[in-house]
LUMMARSE-890591 format. One record per residue (C-alpha): x, y, z; residue in one letter; residue number from 1. Coordinates in steps of 0.1 Angstrom, whole numbers, plus 5000, padded with zeros to 4 digits. Last residue first. Layout:
REM residues N
pt X=X | Y=Y | Z=Z | residuo=a | num=NUM
...
END
This chain:
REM residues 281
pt X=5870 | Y=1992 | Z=4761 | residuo=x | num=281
pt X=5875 | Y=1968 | Z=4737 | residuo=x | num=280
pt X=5908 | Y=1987 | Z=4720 | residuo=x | num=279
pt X=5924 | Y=1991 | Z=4755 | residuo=x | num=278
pt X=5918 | Y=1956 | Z=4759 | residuo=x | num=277
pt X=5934 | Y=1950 | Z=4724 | residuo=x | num=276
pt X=5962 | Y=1977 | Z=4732 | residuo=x | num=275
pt X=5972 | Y=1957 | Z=4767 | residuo=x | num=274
pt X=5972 | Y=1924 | Z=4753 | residuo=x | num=273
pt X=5995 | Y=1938 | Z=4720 | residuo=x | num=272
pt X=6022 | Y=1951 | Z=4745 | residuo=x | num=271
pt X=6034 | Y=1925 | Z=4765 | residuo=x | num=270
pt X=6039 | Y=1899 | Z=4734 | residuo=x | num=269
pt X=6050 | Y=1922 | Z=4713 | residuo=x | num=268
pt X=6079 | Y=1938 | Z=4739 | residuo=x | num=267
pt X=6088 | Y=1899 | Z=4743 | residuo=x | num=266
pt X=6089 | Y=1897 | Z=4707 | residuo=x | num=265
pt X=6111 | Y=1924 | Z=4701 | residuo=x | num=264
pt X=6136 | Y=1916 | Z=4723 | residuo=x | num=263
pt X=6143 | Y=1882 | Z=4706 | residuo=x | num=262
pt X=6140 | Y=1903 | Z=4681 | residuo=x | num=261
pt X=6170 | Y=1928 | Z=4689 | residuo=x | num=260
pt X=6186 | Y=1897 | Z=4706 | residuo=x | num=259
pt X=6191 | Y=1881 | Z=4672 | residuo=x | num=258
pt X=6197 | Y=1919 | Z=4654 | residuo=x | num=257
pt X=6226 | Y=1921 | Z=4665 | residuo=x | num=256
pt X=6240 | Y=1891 | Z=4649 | residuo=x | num=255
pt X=6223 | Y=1901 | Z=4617 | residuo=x | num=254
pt X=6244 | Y=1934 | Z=4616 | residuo=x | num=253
pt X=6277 | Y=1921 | Z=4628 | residuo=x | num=252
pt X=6276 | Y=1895 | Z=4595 | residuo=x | num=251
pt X=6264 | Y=1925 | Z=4571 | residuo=x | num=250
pt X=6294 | Y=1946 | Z=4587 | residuo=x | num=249
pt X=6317 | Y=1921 | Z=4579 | residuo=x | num=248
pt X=6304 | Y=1915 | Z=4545 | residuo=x | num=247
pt X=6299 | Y=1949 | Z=4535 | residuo=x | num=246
pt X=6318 | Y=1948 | Z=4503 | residuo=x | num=245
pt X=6311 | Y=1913 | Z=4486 | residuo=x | num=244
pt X=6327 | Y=1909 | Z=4451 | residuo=x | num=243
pt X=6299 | Y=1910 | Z=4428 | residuo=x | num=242
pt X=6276 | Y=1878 | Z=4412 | residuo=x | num=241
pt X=6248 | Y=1898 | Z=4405 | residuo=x | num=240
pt X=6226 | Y=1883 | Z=4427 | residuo=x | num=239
pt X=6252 | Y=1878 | Z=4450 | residuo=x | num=238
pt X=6262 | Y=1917 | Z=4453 | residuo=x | num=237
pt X=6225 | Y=1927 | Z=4455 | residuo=x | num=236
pt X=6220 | Y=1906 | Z=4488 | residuo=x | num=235
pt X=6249 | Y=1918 | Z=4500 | residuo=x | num=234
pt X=6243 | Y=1958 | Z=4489 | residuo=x | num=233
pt X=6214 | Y=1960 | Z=4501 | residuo=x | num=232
pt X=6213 | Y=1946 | Z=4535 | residuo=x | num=231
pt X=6249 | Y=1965 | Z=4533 | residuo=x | num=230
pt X=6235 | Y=1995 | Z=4529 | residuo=x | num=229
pt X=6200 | Y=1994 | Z=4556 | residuo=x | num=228
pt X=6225 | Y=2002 | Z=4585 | residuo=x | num=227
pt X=6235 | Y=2036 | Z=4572 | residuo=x | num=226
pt X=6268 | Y=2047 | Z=4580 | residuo=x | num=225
pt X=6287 | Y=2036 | Z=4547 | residuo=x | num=224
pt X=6255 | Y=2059 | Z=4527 | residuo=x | num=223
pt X=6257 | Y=2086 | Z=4553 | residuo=x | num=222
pt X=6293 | Y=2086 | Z=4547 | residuo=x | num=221
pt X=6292 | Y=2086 | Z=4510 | residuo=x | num=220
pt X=6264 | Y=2113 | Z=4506 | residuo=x | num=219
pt X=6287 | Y=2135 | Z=4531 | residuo=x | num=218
pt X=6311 | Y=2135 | Z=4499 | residuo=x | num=217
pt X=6337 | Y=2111 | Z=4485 | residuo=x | num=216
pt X=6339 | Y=2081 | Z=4460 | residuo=x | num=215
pt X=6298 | Y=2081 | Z=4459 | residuo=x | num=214
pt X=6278 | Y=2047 | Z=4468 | residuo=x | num=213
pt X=6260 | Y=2037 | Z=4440 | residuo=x | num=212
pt X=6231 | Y=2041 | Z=4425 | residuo=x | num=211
pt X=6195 | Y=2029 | Z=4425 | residuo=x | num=210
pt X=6191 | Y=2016 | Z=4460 | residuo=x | num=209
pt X=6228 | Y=2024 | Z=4474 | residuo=x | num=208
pt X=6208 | Y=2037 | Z=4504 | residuo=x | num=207
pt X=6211 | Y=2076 | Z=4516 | residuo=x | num=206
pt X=6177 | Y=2082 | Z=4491 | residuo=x | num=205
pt X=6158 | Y=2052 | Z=4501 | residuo=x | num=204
pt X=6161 | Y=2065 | Z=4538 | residuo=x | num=203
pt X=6138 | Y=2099 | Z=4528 | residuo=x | num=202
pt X=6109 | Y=2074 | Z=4515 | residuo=x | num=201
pt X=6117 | Y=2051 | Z=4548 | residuo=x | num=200
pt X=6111 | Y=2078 | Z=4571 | residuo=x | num=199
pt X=6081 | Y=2091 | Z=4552 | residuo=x | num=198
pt X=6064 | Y=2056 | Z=4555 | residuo=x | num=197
pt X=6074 | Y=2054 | Z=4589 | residuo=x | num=196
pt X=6060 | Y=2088 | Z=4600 | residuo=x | num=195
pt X=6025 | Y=2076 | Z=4583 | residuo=x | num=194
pt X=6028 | Y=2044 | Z=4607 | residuo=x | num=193
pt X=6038 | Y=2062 | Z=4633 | residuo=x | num=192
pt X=6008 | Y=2091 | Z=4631 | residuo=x | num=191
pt X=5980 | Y=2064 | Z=4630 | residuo=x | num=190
pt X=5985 | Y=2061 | Z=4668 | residuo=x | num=189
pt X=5980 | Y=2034 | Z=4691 | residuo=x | num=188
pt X=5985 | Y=2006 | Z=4664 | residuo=x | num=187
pt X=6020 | Y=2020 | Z=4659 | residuo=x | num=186
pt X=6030 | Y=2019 | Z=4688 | residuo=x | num=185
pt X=6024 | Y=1981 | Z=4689 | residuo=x | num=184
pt X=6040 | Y=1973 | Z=4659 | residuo=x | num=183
pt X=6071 | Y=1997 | Z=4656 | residuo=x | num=182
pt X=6088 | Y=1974 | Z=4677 | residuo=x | num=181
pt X=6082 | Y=1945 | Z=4662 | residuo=x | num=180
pt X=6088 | Y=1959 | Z=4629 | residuo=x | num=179
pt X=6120 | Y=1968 | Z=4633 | residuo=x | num=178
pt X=6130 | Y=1927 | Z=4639 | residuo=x | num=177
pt X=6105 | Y=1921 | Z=4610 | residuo=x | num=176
pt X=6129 | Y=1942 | Z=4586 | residuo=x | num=175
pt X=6160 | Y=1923 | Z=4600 | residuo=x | num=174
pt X=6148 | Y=1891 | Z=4594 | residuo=x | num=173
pt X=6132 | Y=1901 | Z=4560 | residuo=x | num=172
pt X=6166 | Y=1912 | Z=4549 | residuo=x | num=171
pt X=6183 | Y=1878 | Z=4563 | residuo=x | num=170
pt X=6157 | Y=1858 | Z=4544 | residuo=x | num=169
pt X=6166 | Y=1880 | Z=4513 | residuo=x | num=168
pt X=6200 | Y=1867 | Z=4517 | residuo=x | num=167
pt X=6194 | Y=1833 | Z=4523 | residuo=x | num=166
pt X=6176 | Y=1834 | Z=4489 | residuo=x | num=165
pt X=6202 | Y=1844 | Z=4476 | residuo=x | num=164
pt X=6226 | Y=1819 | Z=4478 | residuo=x | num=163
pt X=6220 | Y=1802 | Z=4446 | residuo=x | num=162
pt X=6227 | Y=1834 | Z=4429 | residuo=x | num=161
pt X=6264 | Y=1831 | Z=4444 | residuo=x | num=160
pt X=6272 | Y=1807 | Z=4419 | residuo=x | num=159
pt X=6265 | Y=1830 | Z=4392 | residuo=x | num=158
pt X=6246 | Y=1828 | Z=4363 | residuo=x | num=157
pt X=6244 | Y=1854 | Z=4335 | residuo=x | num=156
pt X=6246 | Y=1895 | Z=4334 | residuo=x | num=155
pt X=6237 | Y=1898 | Z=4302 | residuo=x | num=154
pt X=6209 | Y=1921 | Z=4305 | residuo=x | num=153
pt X=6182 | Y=1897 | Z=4291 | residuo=x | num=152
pt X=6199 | Y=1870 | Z=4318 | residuo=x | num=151
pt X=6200 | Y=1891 | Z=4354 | residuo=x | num=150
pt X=6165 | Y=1909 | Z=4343 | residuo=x | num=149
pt X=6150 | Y=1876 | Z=4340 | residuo=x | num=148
pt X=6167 | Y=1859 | Z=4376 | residuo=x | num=147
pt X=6148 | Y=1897 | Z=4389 | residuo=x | num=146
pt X=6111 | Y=1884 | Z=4374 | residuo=x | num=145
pt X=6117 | Y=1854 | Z=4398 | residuo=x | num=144
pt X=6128 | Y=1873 | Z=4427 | residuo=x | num=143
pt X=6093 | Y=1893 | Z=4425 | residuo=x | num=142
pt X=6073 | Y=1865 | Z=4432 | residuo=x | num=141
pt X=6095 | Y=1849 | Z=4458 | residuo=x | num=140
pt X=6090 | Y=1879 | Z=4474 | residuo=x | num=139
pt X=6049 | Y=1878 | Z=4473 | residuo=x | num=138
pt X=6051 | Y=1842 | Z=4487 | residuo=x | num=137
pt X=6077 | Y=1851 | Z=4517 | residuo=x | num=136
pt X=6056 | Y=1882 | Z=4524 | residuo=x | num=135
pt X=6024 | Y=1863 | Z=4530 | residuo=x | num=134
pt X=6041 | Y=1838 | Z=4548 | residuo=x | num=133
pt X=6062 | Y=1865 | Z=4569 | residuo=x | num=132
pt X=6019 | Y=1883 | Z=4574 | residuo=x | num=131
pt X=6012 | Y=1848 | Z=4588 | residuo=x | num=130
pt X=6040 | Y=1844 | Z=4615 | residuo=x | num=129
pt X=6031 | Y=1879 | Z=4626 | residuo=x | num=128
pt X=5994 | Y=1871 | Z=4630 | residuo=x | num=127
pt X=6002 | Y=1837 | Z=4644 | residuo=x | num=126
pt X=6026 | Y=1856 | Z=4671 | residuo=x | num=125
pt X=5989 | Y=1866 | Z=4684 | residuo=x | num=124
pt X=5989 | Y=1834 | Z=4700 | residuo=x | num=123
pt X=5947 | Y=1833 | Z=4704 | residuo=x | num=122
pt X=5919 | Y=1846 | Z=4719 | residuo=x | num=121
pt X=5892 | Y=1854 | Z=4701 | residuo=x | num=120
pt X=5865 | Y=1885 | Z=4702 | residuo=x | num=119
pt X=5893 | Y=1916 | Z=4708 | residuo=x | num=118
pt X=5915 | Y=1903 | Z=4684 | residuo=x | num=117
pt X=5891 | Y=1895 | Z=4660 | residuo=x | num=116
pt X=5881 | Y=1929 | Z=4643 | residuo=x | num=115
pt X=5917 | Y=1942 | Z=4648 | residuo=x | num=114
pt X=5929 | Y=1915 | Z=4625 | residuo=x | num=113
pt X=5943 | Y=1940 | Z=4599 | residuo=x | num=112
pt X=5958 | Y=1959 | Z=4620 | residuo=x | num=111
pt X=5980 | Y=1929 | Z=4635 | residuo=x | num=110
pt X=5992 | Y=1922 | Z=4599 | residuo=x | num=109
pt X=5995 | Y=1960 | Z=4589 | residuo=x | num=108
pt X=6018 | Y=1963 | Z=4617 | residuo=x | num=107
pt X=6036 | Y=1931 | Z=4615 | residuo=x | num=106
pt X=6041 | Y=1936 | Z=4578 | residuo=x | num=105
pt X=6054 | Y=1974 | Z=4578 | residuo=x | num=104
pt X=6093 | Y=1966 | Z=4586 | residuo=x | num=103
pt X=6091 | Y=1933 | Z=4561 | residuo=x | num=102
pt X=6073 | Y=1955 | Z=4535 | residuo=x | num=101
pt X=6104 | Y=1983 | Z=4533 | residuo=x | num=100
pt X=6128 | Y=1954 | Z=4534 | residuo=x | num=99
pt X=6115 | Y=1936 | Z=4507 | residuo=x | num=98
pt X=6102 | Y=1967 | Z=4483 | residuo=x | num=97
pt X=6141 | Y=1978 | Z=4493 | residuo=x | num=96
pt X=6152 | Y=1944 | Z=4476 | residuo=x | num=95
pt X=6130 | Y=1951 | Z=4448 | residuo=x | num=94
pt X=6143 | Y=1989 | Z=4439 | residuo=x | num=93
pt X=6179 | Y=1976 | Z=4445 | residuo=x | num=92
pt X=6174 | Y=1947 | Z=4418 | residuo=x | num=91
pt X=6155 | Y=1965 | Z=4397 | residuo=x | num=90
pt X=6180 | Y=1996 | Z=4395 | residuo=x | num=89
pt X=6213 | Y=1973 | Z=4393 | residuo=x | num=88
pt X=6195 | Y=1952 | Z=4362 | residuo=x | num=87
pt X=6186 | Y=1985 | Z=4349 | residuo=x | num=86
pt X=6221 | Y=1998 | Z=4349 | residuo=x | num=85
pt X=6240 | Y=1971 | Z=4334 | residuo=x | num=84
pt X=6268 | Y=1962 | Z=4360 | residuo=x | num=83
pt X=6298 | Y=1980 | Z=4371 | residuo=x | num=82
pt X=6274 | Y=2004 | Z=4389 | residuo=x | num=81
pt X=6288 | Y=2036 | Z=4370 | residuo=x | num=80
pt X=6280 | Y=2065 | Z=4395 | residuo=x | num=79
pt X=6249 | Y=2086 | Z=4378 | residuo=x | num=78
pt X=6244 | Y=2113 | Z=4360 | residuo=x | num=77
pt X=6212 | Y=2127 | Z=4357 | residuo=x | num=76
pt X=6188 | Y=2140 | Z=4326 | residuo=x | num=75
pt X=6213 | Y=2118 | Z=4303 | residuo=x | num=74
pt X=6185 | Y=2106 | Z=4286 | residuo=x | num=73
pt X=6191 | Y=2069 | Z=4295 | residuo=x | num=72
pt X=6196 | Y=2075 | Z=4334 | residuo=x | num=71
pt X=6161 | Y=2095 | Z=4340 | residuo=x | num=70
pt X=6149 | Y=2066 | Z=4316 | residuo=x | num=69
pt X=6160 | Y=2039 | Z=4341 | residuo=x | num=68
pt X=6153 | Y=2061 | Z=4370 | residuo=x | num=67
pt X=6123 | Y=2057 | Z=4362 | residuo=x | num=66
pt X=6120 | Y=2024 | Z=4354 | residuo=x | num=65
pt X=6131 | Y=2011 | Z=4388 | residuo=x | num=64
pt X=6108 | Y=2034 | Z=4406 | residuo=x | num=63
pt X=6076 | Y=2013 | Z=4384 | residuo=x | num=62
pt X=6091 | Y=1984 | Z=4381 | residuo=x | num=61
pt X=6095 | Y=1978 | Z=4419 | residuo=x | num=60
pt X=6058 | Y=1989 | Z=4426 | residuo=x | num=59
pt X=6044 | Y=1971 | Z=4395 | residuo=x | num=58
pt X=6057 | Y=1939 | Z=4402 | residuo=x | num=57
pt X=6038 | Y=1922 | Z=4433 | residuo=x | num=56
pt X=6007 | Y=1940 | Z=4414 | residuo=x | num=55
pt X=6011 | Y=1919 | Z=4383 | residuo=x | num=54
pt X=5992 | Y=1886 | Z=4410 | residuo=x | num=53
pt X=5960 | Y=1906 | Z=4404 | residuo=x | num=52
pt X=5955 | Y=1926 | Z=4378 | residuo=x | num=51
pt X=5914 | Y=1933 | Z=4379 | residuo=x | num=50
pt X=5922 | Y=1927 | Z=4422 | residuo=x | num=49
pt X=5894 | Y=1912 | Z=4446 | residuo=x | num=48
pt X=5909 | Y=1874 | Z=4437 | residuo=x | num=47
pt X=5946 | Y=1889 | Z=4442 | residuo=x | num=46
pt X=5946 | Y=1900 | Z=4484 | residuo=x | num=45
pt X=5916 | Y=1877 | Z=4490 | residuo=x | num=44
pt X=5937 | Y=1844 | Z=4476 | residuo=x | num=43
pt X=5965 | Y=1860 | Z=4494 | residuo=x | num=42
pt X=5949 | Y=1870 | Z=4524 | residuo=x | num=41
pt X=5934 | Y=1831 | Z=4530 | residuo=x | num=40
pt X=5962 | Y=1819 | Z=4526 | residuo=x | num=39
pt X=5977 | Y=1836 | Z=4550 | residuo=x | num=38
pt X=5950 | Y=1831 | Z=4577 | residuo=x | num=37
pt X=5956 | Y=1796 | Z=4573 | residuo=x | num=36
pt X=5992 | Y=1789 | Z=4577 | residuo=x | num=35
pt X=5990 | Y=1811 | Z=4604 | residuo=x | num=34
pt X=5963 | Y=1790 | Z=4621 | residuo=x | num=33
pt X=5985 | Y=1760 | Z=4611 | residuo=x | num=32
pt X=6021 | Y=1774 | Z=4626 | residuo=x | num=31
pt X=5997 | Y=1786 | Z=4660 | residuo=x | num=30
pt X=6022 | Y=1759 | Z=4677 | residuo=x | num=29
pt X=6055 | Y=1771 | Z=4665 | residuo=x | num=28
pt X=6045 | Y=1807 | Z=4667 | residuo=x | num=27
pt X=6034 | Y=1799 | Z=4702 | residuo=x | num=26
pt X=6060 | Y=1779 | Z=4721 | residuo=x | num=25
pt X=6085 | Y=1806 | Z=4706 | residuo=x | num=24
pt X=6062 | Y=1838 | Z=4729 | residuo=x | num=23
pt X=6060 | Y=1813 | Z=4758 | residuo=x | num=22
pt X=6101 | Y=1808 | Z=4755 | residuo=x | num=21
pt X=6105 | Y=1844 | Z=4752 | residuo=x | num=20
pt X=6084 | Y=1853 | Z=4784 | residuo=x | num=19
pt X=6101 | Y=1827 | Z=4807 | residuo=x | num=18
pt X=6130 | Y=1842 | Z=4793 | residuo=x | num=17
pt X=6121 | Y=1877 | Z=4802 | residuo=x | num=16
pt X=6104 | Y=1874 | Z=4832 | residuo=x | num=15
pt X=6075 | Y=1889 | Z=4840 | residuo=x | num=14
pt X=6061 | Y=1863 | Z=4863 | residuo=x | num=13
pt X=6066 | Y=1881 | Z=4896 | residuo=x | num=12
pt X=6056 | Y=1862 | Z=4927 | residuo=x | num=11
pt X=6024 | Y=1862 | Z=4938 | residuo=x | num=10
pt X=6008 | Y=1833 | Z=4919 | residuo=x | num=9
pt X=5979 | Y=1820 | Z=4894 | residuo=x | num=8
pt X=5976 | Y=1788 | Z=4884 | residuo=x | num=7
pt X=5962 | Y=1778 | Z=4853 | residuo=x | num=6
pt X=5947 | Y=1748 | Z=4847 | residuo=x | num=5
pt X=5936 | Y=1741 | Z=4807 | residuo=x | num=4
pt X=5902 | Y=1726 | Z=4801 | residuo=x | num=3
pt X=5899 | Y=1688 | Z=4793 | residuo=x | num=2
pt X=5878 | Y=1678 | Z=4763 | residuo=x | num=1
END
């Protein structure tokens, strides 16, 4: 087997589309080693678990259901959703699950290998790559049980349901796009990733998750302000066959977040060498 020839020179190789094309070349060729490591977390992730695959559910019921009975007994009042009120709950407590595990997945992915990053070397895209696979099959999971709320509550088919799943791939893109940057400082100190997870438990609250935007108020500005909203709300909206509201702004959102992760994974790709040899040292 032939080794690879590198050649080393003076001039400055830190360029950033020279970067970005090395860091594409490598998710598309570490596609199999990603493939594999997934699976391998999923069949770990629900063999070593007494309810296994139930536990892609129970998070999303779980906050969706109380508010559900905090709604029924009249203990608050909420906005009317112009839908059935548990079928808007689920659907914004599921989609946030989505987002909130898209931001945490290349952290907790690259974590999670820590034991063979500084033995192998390898694209460490693949570990990224592999914890979107996981993420993708866990999603699709919890779409399913949302299609059942849609009919028990009388909601029905809509067109636009077929177009969700292009929705949810647009909230995992901009999730991963945080991610990336979050990643890398993140597995330097243990206080990021516990910052995040209050960050995003204080976000949920100025996000139409389980009601709705307010007519007036500073509740209604943070809410119109707030770049996770119309994430929500589109994805939502189709599901439930809605009117779109955000669409403009959900459009100029996505497009901004293309360089955003193009960004991103140059800043990976820099960064996560330097932690692993500061990690082996």
């Amino acid at each position: 087997m032939s080794l690879e020839t590198r050649v080393y020179q003076k001039e400055n190789t830190l360029r950033f589309g020279r970067l970005l094309r090395a860091s594409l070349i490598d998710i598309i060729s570490s596609r199999f080693l990603a493939t594999q490591l997934a699976v391998r977390d999923i069949k770990a992730q629900y063999r070593q678990s007494y309810f296994g695959i139930l536990w892609a559910f129970i998070t999303p019921l779980t906050t969706a259901f109380v508010w559900i009975f905090l709604n029924s007994t009249g203990t608050i009042r909420l906005t009317d959703t112009g839908v059935p009120y548990p079928v808007y709950a689920f659907s914004g407590t599921l989609l946030w699950s989505i987002i909130k595990e898209s931001i945490n997945t290349p952290m907790s992915s690259t974590n999670a290998a820590k034991s063979i990053l500084t033995k192998i070397n390898f694209p460490k895209e693949a570990l990224v790559v592999s914890g979107i696979f996981k993420l993708l099959f866990n999603s699709a999971i919890k779409v399913l049980l949302l299609v059942v709320f849609i009919f028990v509550f009388g909601v029905g088919f809509h067109w636009s349901l077929l177009l969700l799943p292009f929705a949810l791939f647009a909230a995992v893109f901009f999730g991963i796009t945080l991610g990336l940057f979050i990643t890398p400082l993140g597995m330097l100190y243990k206080d990021v990733s516990r910052f995040i997870g209050f960050g995003l438990g204080f976000l949920m609250y100025v996000t139409p998750v389980v009601y709705a935007i307010p007519k007036d108020g500073i509740m209604r500005t943070l809410m119109l302000w707030n770049p996770f909203t119309p994430v929500i709300v589109t994805a939502r909206d189709l599901a439930l066959g809605q009117p779109l509201q955000f669409l403009p702004y959900y459009i100029g959102l996505l497009l901004v977040c293309v360089p955003l992760l193009c960004l991103g994974l140059v800043f990976y790709r820099l960064s996560i060498p330097i932690i692993v040899e500061r990690m082996s040292a």
